[in-house]
N, C-alpha and C positions, 0 to 999 in steps of 0.2 A: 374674852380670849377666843378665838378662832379656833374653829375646828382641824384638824392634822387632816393633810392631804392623805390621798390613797393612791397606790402605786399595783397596778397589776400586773401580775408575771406571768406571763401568757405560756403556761405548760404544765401537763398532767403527768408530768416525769418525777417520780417522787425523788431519786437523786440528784436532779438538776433544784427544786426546789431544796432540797435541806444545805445545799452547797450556796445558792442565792440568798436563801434566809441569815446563813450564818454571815456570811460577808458584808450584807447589810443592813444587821444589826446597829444600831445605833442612828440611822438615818430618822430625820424626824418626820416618818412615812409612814400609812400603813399596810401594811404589804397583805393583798390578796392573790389567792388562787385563781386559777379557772373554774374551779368548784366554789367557789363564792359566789359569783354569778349564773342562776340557773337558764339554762337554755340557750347557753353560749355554741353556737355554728363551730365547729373545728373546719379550717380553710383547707382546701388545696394544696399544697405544697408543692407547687408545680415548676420553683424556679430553678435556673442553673447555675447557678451560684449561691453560699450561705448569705450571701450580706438579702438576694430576693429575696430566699425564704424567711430570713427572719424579720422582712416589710412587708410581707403577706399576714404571716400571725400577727405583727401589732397593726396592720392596720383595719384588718379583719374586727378584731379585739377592741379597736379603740371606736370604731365604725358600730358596733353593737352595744358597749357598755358607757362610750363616751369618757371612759378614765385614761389618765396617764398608761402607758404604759408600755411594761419591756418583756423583750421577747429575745432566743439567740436561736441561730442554728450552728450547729456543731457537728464535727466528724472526723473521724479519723482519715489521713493520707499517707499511702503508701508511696514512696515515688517507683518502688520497684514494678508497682503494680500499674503503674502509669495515673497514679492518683488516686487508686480505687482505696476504698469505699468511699470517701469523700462525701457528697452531700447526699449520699445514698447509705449511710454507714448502717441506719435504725432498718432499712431494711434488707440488707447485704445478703443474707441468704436466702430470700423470701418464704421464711416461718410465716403461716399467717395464722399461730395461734395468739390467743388474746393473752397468755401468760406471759407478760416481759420478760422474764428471766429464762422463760423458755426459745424464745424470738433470740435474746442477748447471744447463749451459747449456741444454737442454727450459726448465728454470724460470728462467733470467735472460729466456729470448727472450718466455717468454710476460708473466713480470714488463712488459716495455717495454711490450710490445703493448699491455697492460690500459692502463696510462699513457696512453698514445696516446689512446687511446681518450676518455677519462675527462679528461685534462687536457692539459699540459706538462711539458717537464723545463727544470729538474731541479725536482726531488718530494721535498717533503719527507718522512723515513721513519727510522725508529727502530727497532735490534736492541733486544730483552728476551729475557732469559737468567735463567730461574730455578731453582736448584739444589738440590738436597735433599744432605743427608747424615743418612743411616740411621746409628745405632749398635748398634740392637736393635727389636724389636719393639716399636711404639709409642713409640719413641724418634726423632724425625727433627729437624729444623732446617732451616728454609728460609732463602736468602740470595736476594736476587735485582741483577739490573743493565741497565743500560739505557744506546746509547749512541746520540745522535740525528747526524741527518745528512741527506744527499740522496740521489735518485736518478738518475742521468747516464743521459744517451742512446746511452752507447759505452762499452764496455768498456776499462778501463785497467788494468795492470796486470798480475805470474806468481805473487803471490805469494798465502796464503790458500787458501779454500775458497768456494764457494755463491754468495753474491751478492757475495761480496768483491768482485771488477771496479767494478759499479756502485754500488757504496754511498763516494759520495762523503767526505770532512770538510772543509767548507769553510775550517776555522782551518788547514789543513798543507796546504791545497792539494793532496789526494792519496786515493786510494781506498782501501776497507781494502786491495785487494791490492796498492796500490803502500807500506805501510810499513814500516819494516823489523818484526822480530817482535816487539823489544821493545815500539817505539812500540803498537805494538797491542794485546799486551795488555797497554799502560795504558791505553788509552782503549776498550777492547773492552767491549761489555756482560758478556761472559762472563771477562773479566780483573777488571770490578769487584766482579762477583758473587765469584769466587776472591781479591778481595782483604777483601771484607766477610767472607770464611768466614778467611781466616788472621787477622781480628782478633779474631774469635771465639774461636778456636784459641787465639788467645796471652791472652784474658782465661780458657781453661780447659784449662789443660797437662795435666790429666790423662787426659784423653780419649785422650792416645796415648802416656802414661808409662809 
């Protein structure tokens, strides 16, 4: 019997991992961290656009470990704000402390601010999550997803990560951090994008036979 492939998911985001793992449960992979691999280079993130940044991390990633592997970049768009924070979302208010959740709220509070300024809430504003999966050199595949909504003037919600609080969905009446984890990632930019990559998946089994 052959060994199970391994699939690495190139991010030290503890909520981008528990949203990954859950969705691709069942795939006959095994799914490592960036903490699995010691001594692993975190890359530049130098592109301007998500679809470069997330071919920088896998090919960073696949360039030092040699495994399969997936990567997304992801962000919030405002369009009121002429697209901001977009692929500058993680660092939008430039917190440069090392506690994420301290970094997370720096960028909700300055998120409001810019609104304020600029218009009204709620705003409307759209997650895009675009993800790569490397297999090899010169081998990638892009998926991407998109999930639209609003921007609230108060934060709701314990559950999620980043802007979850204030990213409303007016059809559940509830923020991403108030859903439970399934509902989100179905409706998650980056649940759609993991569900466009397992149809892929199941039109070609062999990629991880």
């Amino acid at each position: 019997m052959s060994e199970r492939k391994q699939l690495l998911i190139c991010t030290h985001n503890r909520g981008k991992l528990k949203e990954i793992k859950a969705i691709l449960a069942g795939l006959p992979v095994d799914l490592l961290t960036l903490d699995d691999i010691p001594d692993l280079p975190d890359p530049v993130e130098d592109g301007d656009t998500f679809l470069a940044n997330a071919q920088i991390k896998v090919r960073s990633a696949y360039a030092h470990a040699g495994l399969p592997c997936l990567g997304d970049d992801s962000g919030l768009v405002v369009p009121l704000l002429d697209g901001a924070p977009g692929i500058y979302s993680a660092r939008y208010g430039g917190s440069q402390s090392e506690v994420r959740e301290e970094r997370d709220q720096v960028n909700r509070d300055k998120l409001r601010a810019e609104i304020a300024k600029k218009g009204s809430f709620p705003c409307d504003a759209y997650f895009q999550c675009t993800m790569v999966l490397c297999l090899g050199e010169g081998e990638e595949h892009a998926f991407e997803g998109q999930a639209h909504g609003q921007i609230i003037d108060e934060e709701r919600g314990d559950g999620g990560f980043g802007y979850d609080p204030l990213f409303f969905i007016p059809e559940h009446e509830q923020t991403y951090a108030e859903l439970s984890s399934e509902t989100k990632n179905q409706l998650s930019h980056r649940g759609r994008a993991l569900q466009a990559l397992k149809a892929w998946l199941s039109e070609h089994p062999e990629v991880f036979s």
